[in-house]
C-alpha positions in Angstrom: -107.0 32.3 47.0 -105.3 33.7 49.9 -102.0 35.5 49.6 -99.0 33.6 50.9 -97.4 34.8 54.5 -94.2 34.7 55.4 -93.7 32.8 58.0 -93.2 33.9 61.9 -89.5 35.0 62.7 -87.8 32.0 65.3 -87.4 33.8 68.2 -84.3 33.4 70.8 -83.4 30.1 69.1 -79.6 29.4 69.6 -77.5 29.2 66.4 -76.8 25.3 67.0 -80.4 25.0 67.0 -80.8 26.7 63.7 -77.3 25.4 62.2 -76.9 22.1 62.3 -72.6 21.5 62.8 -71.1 24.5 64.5 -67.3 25.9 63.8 -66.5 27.6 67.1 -63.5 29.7 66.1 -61.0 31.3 68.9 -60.0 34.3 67.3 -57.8 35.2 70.5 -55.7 31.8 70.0 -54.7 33.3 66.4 -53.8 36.0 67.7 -51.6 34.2 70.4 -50.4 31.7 67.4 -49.6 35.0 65.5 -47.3 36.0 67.7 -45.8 32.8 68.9 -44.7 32.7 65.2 -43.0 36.0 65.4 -40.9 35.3 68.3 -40.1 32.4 66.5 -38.6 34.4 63.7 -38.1 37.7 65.3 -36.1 39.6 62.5 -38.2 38.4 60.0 -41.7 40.0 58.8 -44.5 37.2 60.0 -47.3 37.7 57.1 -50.8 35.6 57.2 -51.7 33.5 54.6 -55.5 33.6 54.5 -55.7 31.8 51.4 -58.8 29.4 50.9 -61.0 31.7 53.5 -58.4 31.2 55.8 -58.3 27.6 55.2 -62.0 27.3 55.5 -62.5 29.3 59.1 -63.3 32.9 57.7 -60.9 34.7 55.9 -62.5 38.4 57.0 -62.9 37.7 61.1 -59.2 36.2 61.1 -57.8 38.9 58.8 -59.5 41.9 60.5 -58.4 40.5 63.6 -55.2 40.3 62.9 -55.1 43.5 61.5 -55.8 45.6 64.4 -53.2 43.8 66.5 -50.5 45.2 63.2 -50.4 42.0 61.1 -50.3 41.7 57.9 -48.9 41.6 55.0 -52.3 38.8 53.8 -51.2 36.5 50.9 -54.2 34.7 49.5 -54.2 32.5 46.2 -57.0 34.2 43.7 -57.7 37.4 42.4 -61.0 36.9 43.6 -60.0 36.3 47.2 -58.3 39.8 47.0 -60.7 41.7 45.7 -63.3 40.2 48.2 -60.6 40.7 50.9 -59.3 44.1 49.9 -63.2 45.1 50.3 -63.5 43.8 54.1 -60.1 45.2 55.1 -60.0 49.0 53.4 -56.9 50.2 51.8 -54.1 49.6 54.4 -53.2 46.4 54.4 -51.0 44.8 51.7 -52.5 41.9 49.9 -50.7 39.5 47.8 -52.2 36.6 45.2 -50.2 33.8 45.0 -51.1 32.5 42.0 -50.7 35.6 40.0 -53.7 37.5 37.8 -54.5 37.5 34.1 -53.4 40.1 32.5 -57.2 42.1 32.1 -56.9 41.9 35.9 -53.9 44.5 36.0 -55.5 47.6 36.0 -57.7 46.4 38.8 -54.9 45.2 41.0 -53.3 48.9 40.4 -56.7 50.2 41.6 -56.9 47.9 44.0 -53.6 48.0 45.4 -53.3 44.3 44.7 -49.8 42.4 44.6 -49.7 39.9 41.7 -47.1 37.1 42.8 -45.8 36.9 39.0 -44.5 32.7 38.5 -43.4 32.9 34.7 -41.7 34.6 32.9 -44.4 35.4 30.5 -46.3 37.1 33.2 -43.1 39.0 34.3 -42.8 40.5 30.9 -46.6 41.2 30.4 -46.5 42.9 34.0 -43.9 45.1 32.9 -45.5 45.7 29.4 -49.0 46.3 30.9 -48.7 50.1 31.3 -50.2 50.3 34.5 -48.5 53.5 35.8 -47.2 53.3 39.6 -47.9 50.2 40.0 -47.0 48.6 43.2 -43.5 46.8 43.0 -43.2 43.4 41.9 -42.7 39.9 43.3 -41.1 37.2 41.2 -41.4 33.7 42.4 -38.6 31.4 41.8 -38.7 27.3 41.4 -36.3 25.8 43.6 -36.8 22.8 43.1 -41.2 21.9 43.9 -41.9 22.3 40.0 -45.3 24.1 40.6 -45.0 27.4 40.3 -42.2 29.9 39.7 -39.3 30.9 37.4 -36.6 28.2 36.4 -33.3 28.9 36.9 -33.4 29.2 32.6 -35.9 31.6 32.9 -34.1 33.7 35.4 -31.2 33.8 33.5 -33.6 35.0 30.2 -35.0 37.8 32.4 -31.9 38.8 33.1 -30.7 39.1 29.3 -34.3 40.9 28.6 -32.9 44.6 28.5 -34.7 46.6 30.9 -37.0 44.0 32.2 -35.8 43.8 35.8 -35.8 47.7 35.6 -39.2 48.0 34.3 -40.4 45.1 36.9 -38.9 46.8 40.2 -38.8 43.7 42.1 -40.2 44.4 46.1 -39.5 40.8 46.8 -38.2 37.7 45.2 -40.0 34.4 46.8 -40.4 30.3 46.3 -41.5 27.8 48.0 -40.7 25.0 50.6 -41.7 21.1 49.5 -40.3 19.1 52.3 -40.3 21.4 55.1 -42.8 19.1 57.2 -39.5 16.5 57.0 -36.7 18.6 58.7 -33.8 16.0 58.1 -35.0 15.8 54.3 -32.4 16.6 51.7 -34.7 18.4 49.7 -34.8 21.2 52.1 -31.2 22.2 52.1 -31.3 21.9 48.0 -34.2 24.2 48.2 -32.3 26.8 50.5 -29.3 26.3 47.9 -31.0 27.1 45.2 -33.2 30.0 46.3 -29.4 31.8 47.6 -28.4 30.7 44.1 -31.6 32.7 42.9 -31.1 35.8 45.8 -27.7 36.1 44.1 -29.0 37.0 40.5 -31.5 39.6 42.1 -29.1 41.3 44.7 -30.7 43.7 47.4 -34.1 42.2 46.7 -35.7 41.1 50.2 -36.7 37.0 50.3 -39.3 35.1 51.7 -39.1 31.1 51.5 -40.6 30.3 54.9 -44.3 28.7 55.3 -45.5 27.4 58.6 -43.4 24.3 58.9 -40.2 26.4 57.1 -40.1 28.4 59.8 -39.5 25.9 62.1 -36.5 25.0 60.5 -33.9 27.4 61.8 -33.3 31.1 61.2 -31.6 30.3 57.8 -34.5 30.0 56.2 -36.2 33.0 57.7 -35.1 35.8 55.1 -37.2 39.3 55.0 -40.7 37.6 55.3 -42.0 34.3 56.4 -45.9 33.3 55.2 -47.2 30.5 57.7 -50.8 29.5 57.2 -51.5 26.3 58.6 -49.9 26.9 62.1 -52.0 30.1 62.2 -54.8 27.5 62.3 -53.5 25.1 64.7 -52.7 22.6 62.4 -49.6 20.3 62.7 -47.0 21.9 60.4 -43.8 19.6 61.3 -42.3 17.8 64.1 -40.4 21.0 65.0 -43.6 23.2 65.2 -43.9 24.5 68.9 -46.2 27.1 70.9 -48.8 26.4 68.7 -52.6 26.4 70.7 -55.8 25.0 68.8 -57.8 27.5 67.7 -61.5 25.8 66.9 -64.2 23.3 67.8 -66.9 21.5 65.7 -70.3 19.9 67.0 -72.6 18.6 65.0 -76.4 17.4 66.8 -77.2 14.3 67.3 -81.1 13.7 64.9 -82.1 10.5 66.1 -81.6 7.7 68.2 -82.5 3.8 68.0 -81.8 0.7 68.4 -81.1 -2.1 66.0 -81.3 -6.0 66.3 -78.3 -8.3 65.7 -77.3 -9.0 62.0 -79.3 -5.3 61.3 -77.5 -3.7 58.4 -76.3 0.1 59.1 -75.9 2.9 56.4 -74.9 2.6 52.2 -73.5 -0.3 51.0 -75.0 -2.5 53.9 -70.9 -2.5 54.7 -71.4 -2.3 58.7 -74.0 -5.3 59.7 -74.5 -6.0 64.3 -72.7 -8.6 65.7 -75.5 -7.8 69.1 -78.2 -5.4 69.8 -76.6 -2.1 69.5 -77.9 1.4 70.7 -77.0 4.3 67.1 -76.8 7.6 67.3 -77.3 9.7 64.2 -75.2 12.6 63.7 -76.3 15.5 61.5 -73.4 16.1 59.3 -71.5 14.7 56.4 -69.3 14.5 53.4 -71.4 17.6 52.1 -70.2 19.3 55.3 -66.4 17.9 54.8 -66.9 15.4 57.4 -64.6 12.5 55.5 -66.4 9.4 53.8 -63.1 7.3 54.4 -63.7 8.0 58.5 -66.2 4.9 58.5 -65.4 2.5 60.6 -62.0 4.1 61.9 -63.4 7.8 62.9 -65.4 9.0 66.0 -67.2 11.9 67.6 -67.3 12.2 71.6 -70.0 12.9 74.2 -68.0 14.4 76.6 -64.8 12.0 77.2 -66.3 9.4 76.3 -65.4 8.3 72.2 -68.3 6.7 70.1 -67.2 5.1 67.2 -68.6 5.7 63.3 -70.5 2.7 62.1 -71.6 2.5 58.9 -71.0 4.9 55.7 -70.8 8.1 56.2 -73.3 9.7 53.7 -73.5 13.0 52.5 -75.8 14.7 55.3 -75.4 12.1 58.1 -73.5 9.5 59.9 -74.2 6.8 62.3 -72.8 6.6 66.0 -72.5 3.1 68.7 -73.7 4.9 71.8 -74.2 1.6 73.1 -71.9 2.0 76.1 -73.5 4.9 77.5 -76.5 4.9 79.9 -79.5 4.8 78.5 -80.7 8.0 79.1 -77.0 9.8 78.8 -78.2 11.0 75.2 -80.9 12.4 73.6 -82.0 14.1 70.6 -80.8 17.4 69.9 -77.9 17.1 72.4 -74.3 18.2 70.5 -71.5 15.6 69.4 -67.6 16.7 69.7 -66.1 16.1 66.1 -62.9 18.4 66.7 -62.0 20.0 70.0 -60.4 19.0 73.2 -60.8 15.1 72.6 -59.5 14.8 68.8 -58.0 17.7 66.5 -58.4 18.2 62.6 -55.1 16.3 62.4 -56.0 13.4 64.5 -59.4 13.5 62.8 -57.2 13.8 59.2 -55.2 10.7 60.3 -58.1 8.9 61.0 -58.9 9.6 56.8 -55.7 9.1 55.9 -55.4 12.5 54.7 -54.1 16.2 56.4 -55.6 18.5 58.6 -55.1 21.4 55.7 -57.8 19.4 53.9 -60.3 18.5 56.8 -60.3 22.2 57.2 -60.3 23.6 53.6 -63.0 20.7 53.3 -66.0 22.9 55.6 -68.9 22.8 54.2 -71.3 26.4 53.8 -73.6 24.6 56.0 -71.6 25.0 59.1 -72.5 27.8 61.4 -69.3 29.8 62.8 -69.5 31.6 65.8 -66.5 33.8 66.9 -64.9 34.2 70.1 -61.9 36.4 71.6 -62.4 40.1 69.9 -60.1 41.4 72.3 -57.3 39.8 74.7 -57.5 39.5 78.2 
């Protein structure tokens, strides 16, 4: 029996060849959005939330990035997220979790020079019972008023009345966050704002941060010490008052087949989509495996060039189906690359299409997808 080869290398094959759907990622256009953001809040500190590898774009490329043009503080949500982020960046930047760490994980943020965001009060007092010696200082999240995470105004007031607590905590930052901010005339907003100067009062001299991407839009009130946009880094809508805000990516996907059908042909699962005519299909290689919505069928699209082709059909987990039926006949071929989100549709319009947000359509990506970035350096 003959010993197995490898097989030959692929030689000078392009990555969309290789990869199937392509993230093309302007890491300039963060950069750009970066900024916007801090002369829209110019007294504040503008921090990156990175959280969710940078909502699904690449967490390291973004953060490094905006790291050597001076930004930073990073907030991401996990312990693991830090640790894997702490590793890419080195030891300058400061890196908070928002959803706070187990206690077993305190030595290692100390080593680590990880920030625990600390959201009840049982994690405030095991923080400050830990023994970790010079430890960085602390940030205690308040709950005004989203009930997720954070102190209530109860359990501010019993840290308060815990002697030498607040001592032993030596608060760097006091924080909470922003339900309705995407709603700038909402009530809840200036209840929220209320309540976190109610909270800033109890913790004197302890710098704030309330602001995410669409509270920063909503006036200098609610800009504090720090703001912590995420989405708008992105590109994504964040609120109606969200301005100088470019798009920072662009997905294709190949097209792996063409053919026609015959009236009354049934297309995809379900047999949901039948012909009214002959029809001309396109199928696209991507799917719900690659966070391409199963709710777009029958309302999303892709383009070739400006020209929109409507989803038929389910779309299934590796694959969706495409009326190129308007096009000329030999316009498209196999192998040629479908627009899913670029200059023609965005993640939002592609979210509204789902009835969903562009936060998820992003957070959504697939491993599958190939990301090539641009823009190392600005012009």
């Amino acid at each position: 029996m003959s010993a197995l080869t490898a097989p030959p290398p692929i030689q000078n094959a392009p990555a969309e060849r290789i990869a199937g759907p392509v993230l093309h990622v302007d890491l300039d256009a963060i950069v750009q959005n970066h900024r916007a953001l801090r002369r829209a809040a110019p007294t504040a500190t503008v921090a990156a939330v990175v959280k969710a590898d940078s909502y699904g774009i690449g967490a390291e490329p973004v953060a490094r990035r905006l790291l050597a043009e001076g930004g930073g503080p990073f907030f991401v949500a996990t312990f693991g997220e830090a640790v894997a982020l702490r590793r890419a960046l080195g030891a300058a930047p400061e890196i908070l979790i928002l959803n706070g760490v187990l206690a077993e994980d305190f030595a290692a943020c100390q080593a680590l020079a990880l920030t625990p965001v600390l959201n009840s009060l049982a994690q405030a007092k095991a923080w400050a019972a830990s023994g970790v010696r010079e430890r960085r200082k602390a940030v205690l999240q308040v709950d005004t008023g989203m009930s997720r995470l954070g102190l209530s105004e109860a359990e501010q007031a019993q840290l308060l009345a815990t002697p030498g607590l607040l001592a032993q905590l030596d608060l760097g930052l006091i924080m909470s966050h922003l339900a309705v901010a995407d709603e700038p005339d909402h009530p809840g907003n200036a209840a929220q704002w209320q309540a976190f100067q109610s909270a800033r009062e109890r913790f004197p001299g302890v710098p704030a941060s309330l602001a995410n991407s669409a509270g920063l839009f909503l006036g200098s009130d609610f800009h504090f010490d720090l703001c912590r946009p995420g989405a708008a880094l992105y590109g994504i809508e964040a609120g109606p008052r969200m301005s100088g805000i470019r798009p920072v990516l662009r997905l294709t996907a190949p097209v792996i087949q063409i053919r026609t059908i015959e009236r009354d042909t049934a297309v995809g699962y379900g047999y949901s989509f039948r012909a009214s005519r002959m029809m001309r299909l396109a199928t696209v290689g991507v799917g719900y495996a690659d966070g391409w919505p199963r709710r777009l069928a029958e309302s999303g699209g892709a383009y070739f060039g400006d020209r929109r082709l409507p989803i038929i059909g389910r779309v299934s987990m590796d694959s969706f189906s495409v009326d190129i039926s308007a096009l000329p006949g030999d316009a498209l071929k196999e192998g040629d690359r479908l627009e899913l989100i670029g200059p023609h549709q965005s993640a939002d319009d592609v979210a509204r299409a789902a009835g969903t947000i562009g936060y998820e359509i992003l957070t959504s990506f697939g491993e599958r997808h190939h990301k090539i970035y641009s823009g190392q350096s600005l012009s």
